[in-house]
Every structure is written in structure tokens, then in C-alpha cells.
ROKEMI-898448 format. One record per residue (C-alpha): residue in one letter; chain; x, y, z. Coordinates in pm, whole numbers. Layout:
REM residues N
{seba "a","A",{X,Y,Z}} ...
END
This chain:
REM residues 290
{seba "x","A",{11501,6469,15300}} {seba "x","A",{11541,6076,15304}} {seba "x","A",{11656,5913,15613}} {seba "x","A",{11799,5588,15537}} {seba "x","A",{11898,5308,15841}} {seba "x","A",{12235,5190,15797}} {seba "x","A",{12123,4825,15908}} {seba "x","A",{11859,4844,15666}} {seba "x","A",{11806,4565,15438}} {seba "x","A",{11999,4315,15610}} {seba "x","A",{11730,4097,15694}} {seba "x","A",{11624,4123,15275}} {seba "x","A",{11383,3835,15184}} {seba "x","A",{11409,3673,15537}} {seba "x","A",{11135,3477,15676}} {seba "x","A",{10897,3572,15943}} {seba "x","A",{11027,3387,16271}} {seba "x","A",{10922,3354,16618}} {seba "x","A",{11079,3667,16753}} {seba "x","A",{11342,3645,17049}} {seba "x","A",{11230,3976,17152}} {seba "x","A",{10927,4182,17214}} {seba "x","A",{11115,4500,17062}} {seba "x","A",{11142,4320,16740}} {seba "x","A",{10895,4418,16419}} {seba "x","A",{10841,4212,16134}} {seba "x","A",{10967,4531,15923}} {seba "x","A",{11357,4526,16099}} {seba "x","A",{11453,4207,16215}} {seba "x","A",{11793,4092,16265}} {seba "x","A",{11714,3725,16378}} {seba "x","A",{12005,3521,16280}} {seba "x","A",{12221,3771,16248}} {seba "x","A",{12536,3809,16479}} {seba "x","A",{12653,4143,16562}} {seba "x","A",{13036,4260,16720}} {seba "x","A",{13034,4571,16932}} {seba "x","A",{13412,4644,17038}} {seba "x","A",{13405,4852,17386}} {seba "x","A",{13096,4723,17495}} {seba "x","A",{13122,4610,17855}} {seba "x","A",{12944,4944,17978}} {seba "x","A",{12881,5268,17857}} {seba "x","A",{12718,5340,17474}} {seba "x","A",{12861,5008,17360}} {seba "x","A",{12685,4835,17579}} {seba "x","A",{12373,5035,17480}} {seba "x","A",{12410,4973,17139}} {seba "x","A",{12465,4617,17153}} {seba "x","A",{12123,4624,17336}} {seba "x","A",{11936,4774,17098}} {seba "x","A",{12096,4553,16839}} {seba "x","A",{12005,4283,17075}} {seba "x","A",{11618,4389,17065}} {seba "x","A",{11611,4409,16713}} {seba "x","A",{11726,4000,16736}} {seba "x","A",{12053,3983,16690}} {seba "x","A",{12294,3758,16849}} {seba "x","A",{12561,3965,17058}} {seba "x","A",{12955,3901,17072}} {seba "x","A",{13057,4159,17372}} {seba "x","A",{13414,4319,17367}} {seba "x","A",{13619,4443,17654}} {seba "x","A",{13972,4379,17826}} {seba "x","A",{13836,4359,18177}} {seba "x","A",{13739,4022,18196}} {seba "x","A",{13462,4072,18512}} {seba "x","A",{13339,4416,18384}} {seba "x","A",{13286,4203,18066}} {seba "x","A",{13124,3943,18219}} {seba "x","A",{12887,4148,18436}} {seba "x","A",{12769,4324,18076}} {seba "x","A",{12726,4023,17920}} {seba "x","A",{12509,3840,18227}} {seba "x","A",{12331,4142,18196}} {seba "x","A",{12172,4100,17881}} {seba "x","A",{12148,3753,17904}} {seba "x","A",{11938,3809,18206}} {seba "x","A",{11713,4006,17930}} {seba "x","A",{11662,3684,17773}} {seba "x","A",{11986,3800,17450}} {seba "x","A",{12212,3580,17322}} {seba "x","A",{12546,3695,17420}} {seba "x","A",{12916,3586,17352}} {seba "x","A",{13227,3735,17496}} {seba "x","A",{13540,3799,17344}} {seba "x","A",{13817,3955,17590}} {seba "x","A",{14090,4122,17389}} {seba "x","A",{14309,4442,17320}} {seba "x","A",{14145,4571,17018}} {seba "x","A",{14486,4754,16971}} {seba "x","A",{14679,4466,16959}} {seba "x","A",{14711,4289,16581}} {seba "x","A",{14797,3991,16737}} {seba "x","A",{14522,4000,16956}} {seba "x","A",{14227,4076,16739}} {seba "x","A",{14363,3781,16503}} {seba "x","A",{14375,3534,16758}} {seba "x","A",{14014,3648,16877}} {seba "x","A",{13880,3616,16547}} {seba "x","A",{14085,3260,16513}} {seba "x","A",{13825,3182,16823}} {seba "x","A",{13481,3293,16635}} {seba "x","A",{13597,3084,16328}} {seba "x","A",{13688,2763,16559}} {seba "x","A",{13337,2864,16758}} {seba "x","A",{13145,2870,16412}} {seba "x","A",{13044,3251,16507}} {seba "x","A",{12977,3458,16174}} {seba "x","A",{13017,3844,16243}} {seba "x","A",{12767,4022,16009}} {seba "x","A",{12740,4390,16170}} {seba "x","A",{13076,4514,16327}} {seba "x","A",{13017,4845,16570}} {seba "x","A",{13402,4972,16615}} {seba "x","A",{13286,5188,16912}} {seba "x","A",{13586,5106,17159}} {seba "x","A",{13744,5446,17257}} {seba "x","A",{13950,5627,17468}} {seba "x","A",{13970,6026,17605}} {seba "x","A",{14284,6209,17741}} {seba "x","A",{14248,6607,17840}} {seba "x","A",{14586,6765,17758}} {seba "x","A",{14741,7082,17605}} {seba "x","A",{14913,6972,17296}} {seba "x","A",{15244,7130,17425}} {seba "x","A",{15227,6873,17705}} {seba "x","A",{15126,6626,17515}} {seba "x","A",{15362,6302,17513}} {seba "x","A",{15419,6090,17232}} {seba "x","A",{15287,5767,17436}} {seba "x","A",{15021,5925,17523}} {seba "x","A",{14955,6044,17158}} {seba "x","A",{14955,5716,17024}} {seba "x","A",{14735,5533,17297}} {seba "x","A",{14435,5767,17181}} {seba "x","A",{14509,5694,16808}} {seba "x","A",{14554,5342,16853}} {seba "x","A",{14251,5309,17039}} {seba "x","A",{14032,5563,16883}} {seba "x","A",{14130,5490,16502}} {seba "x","A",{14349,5193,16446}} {seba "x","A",{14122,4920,16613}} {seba "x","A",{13881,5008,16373}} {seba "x","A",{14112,4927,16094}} {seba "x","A",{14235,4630,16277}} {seba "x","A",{13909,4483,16363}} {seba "x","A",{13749,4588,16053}} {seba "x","A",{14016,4460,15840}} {seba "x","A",{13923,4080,16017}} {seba "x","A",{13578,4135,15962}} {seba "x","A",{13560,4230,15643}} {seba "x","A",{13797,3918,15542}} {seba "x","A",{13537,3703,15627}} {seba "x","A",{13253,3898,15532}} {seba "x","A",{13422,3904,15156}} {seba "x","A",{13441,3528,15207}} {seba "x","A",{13086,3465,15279}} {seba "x","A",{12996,3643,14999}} {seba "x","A",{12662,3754,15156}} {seba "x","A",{12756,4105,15260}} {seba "x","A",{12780,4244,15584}} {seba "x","A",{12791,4620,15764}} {seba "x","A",{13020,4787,15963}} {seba "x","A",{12978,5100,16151}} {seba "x","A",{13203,5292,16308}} {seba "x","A",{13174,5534,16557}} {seba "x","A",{13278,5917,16571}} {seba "x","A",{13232,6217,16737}} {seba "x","A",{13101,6561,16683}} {seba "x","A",{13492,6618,16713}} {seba "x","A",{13481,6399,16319}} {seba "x","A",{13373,6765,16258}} {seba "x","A",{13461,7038,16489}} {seba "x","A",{13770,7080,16702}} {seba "x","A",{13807,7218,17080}} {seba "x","A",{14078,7254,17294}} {seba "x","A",{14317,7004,17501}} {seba "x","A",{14144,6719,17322}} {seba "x","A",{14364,6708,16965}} {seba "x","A",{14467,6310,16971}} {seba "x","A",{14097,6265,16999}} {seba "x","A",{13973,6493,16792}} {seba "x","A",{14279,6393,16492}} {seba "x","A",{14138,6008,16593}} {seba "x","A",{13765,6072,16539}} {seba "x","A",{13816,6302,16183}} {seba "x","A",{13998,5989,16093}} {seba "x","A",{13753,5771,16157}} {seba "x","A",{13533,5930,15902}} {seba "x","A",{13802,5884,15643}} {seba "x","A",{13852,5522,15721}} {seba "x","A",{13484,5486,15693}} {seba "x","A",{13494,5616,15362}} {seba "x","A",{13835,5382,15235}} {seba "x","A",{13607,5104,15353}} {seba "x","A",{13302,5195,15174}} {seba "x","A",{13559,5236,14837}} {seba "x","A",{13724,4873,14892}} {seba "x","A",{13414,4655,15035}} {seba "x","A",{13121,4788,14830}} {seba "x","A",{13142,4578,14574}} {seba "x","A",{13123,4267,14816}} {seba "x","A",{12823,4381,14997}} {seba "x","A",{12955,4560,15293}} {seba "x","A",{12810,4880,15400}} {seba "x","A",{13051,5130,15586}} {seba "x","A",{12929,5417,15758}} {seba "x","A",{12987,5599,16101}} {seba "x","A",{12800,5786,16389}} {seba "x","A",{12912,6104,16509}} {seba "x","A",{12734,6157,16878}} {seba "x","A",{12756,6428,17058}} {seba "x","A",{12825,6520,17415}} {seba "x","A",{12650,6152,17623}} {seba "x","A",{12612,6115,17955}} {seba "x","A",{12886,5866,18024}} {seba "x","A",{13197,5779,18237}} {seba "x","A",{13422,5903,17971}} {seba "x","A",{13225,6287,18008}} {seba "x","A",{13212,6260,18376}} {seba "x","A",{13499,6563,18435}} {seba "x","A",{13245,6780,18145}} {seba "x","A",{12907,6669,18320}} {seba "x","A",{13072,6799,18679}} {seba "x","A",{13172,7173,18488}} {seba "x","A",{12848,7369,18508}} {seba "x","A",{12970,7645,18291}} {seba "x","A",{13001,7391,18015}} {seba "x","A",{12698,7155,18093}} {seba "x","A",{12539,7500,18075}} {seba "x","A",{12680,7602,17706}} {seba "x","A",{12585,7221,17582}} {seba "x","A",{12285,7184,17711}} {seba "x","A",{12185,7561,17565}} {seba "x","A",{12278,7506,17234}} {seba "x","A",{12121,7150,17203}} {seba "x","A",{11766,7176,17040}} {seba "x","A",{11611,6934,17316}} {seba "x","A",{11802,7157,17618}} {seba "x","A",{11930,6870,17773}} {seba "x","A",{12181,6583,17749}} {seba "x","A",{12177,6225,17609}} {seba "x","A",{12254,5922,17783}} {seba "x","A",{12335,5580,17647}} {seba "x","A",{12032,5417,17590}} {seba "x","A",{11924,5726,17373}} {seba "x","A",{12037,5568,17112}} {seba "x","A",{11761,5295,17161}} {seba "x","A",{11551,5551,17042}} {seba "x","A",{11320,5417,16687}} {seba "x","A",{11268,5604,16459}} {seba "x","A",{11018,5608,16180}} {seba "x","A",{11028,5580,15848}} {seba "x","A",{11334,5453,15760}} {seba "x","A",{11256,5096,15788}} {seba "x","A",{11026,5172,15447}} {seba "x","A",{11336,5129,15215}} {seba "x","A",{11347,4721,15141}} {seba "x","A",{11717,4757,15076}} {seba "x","A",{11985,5017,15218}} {seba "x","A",{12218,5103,15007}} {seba "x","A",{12366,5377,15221}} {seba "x","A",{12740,5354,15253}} {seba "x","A",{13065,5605,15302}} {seba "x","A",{12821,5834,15502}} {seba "x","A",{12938,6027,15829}} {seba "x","A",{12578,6079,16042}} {seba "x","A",{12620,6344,16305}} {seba "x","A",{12326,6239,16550}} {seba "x","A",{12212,6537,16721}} {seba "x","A",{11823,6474,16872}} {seba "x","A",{11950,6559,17197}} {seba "x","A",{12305,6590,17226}} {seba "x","A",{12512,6790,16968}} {seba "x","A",{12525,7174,17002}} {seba "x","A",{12365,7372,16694}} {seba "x","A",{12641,7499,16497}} {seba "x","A",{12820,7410,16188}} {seba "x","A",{12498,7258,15978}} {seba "x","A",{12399,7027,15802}} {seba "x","A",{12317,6757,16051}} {seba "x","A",{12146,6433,16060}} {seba "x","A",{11959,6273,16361}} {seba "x","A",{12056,5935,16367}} {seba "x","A",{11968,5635,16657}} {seba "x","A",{12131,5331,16621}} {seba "x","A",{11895,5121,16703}} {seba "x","A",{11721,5075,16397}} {seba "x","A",{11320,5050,16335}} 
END
């Protein structure tokens, strides 16, 4: 089976530079490139945008806490990245155009979006509210429309391609109980993913999504604290154990070998340590990217 790195090929026919970054390899480099993680103040977004970070990319954070963001950002920068913020509702239209109004004004190109932002709410359905069915939608499924849809814009412009990756869950797949706004949020997800790969192929733009599986974040605290389920997890995961963020830091090889990705309308269920064994086929997928 073939393995192929979403990011891939976006450095094609670069230059060698002087590397920003002792993670970065002369076969994935993505000096010069800028990269938008939404949600990325803490937690896997702010993992991911390290990773892209190491690989050379230039960072534009996203949160709606101001300090948290701020603290992320001086974070990495302490790491020797390149970081931007950009503090906005990623639920509000209004909002993500105005932000994106900014990067143009700032002369800030987006060429990888990560639409990771995302919300959780434990309810039965039957006492589920309307509000609060909406607030997990609108964070879960249609930022990654709205931001995608601003990204993509000027990706189409640019005419030199550009990759977007949104991220899912194991729930893009498999349902469980007193999580259903989530888990309707996440299957869309890998629908959207696909409408984008079927609009913005033929400019360039790769769309694909990560499904993780249970991480060892804020958002899983009330799981992590159940032993009966950390339990069930942990013994149906091949590695017996959990995942935190910066697992997905994690190279891996081979996939770099490919001098162009053209991988796009895919759904990877990454599963090296975190998704219970049932329900096959699955592919282990990082997202950092060798």
C-alpha cells in the first residue's frame, strides 16, 4: 500500500535554502510557505502548527482569546518560528472576511489552511437544545467552509495552488452516544472535504482531512478521568496507550519519495496510537510531514 503526504509536493522545484529549522530535510521543506491553523492557541492546533513550523513554514495562529493566543504564539517564536496572529470567530462570516481583509493589507499569502478549530458538548439528543445544536455545527463544520471558502479565493487567484486540510474525527466514521452534533459535524467534514476536492482541483488545491482518534487533550479531559473507558480505548488501540498532541509530530518514512502529491478528496483515519481497532480499513497518518 502507498502512503502519500498530503503536503507533499508543495515545495516542487524549490531551491535548497538555509533552513530556519533543524527539523527541516532537504526532501520536505516548506520554506516560504505560509501556513493557517484555525484553533491553534493550545491543544493539537497548536501542535500541528509546530510541526508545520519545523518543516519551515511561516505560522498565522488562530484563536478568540486574545492572551491564550498570544502566549501560543510567543511560544513558538521563542523556538526561533515565524508566527502571526489572527484573533477572530471562525464562525462569524463577517469575521473571517475582515481577518482575511488584514492578511491581504499585511501582504500574508495563506498556502496550507488546517481547519482544526472545534468544539465538544456531552448531551442526550432528547436534551439537546437547538442553540446548543448549532454552536457545535457552526464550529465543528461551517468554519471550515467559511474559512476555506476565503482561502481558496485567493489561492484560485494566485494561480499557484495551495492545500487545505481539514480535520475530523474517528466520529467522520463511527457514532457513540450523547455526542450526535459532533459526530453529524465531523461526518460532514469529510463531505465538505470531498465538495472541495471536486471544485478546487483543477486550480491546484489539494483537499483532504484527518480523522484522529481519542488525544490526550483539554477537550477529552471528562474521557481521560473515566477509567472504564480509558480502559476500553487504550485496549483496543494497537500501541495500548493514548496519543497526545505532539504525536502528530511524528515523521514518517517514505512518503516524502513521491516528487508531487496528487492526493486529494481523501478522509485519513490516523490510528498509530489512538483509534480503537474496529471498523477497517485504516490509515496511519501524522501531520507533520517528512
Amino acid at each position: 500500500m502507498k502512503y502519500h503526504s498530503i503536503l507533499q509536493g508543495i515545495g516542487k522545484n524549490r531551491k535548497t535554502v538555509q533552513h530556519p529549522s533543524p527539523h527541516v530535510t532537504s526532501s520536505f521543506d516548506l520554506s516560504g510557505r505560509t501556513a493557517l491553523v484555525t484553533g491553534s492557541s493550545r491543544g493539537l492546533g497548536h501542535a500541528i502548527a509546530e510541526g508545520l513550523a519545523q518543516a519551515g513554514a511561516r505560522l498565522v495562529l488562530n484563536g478568540m482569546d486574545t492572551e491564550r493566543l498570544a502566549l501560543g504564539a510567543a511560544a513558538l517564536r521563542a523556538k526561533g518560528h515565524h508566527v502571526d496572529e489572527a484573533a477572530f470567530d471562525v464562525t462569524d462570516e463577517a469575521a473571517v472576511r475582515a481577518a482575511f481583509a488584514r492578511l491581504d493589507d499585511a501582504g500574508i499569502e495563506i498556502d496550507i489552511l488546517v481547519n482544526n478549530a472545534g468544539i465538544q458538548l456531552r448531551k442526550p439528543l432528547v436534551e439537546l437544545s437547538l442553540a446548543e445544536w448549532d454552536k457545535v455545527l457552526n464550529t465543528n463544520l461551517t468554519s471550515a467552509f467559511l474559512v476555506g471558502r476565503e482561502a481558496a479565493k485567493r489561492m484560485i487567484a494566485r494561480g499557484r495552488g495551495g492545500k487545505v486540510i481539514n480535520i475530523g474525527s474517528l466520529t467522520s466514521e463511527a457514532a457513540r452516544a450523547t455526542v450526535a452534533p459532533y459526530t453529524a459535524a465531523k461526518g460532514g467534514i469529510k463531505m465538505l472535504t470531498r465538495a472541495m476536492a471536486a471544485e478546487w482541483a483543477e486550480h491546484g488545491i489539494q483537499a483532504n482531512a484527518i480523522g484522529p482518534g481519542y488525544m490526550a487533550t483539554e477537550m477529552n479531559t471528562a474521557l481521560q478521568g473515566n477509567p472504564a473507558f480509558d480502559a476500553w480505548v487504550k485496549g483496543r488501540t494497537p500501541a495500548l496507550a493514548g496519543a497526545g498532541p505532539t504525536s502528530w509530530q511524528a515523521p514518517r518514512s517514505g512518503w516524502h519519495r513521491r516528487p508531487r502529491s496528487t492526493s486529494t478528496a481523501r478522509s485519513f483515519t490516523w490510528m498509530a496510537a489512538c483509534w480503537p481497532c474496529f471498523e477497517p480499513p485504516f490509515l496511519s497518518f501524522p501531520l507533520t510531514f517528512p
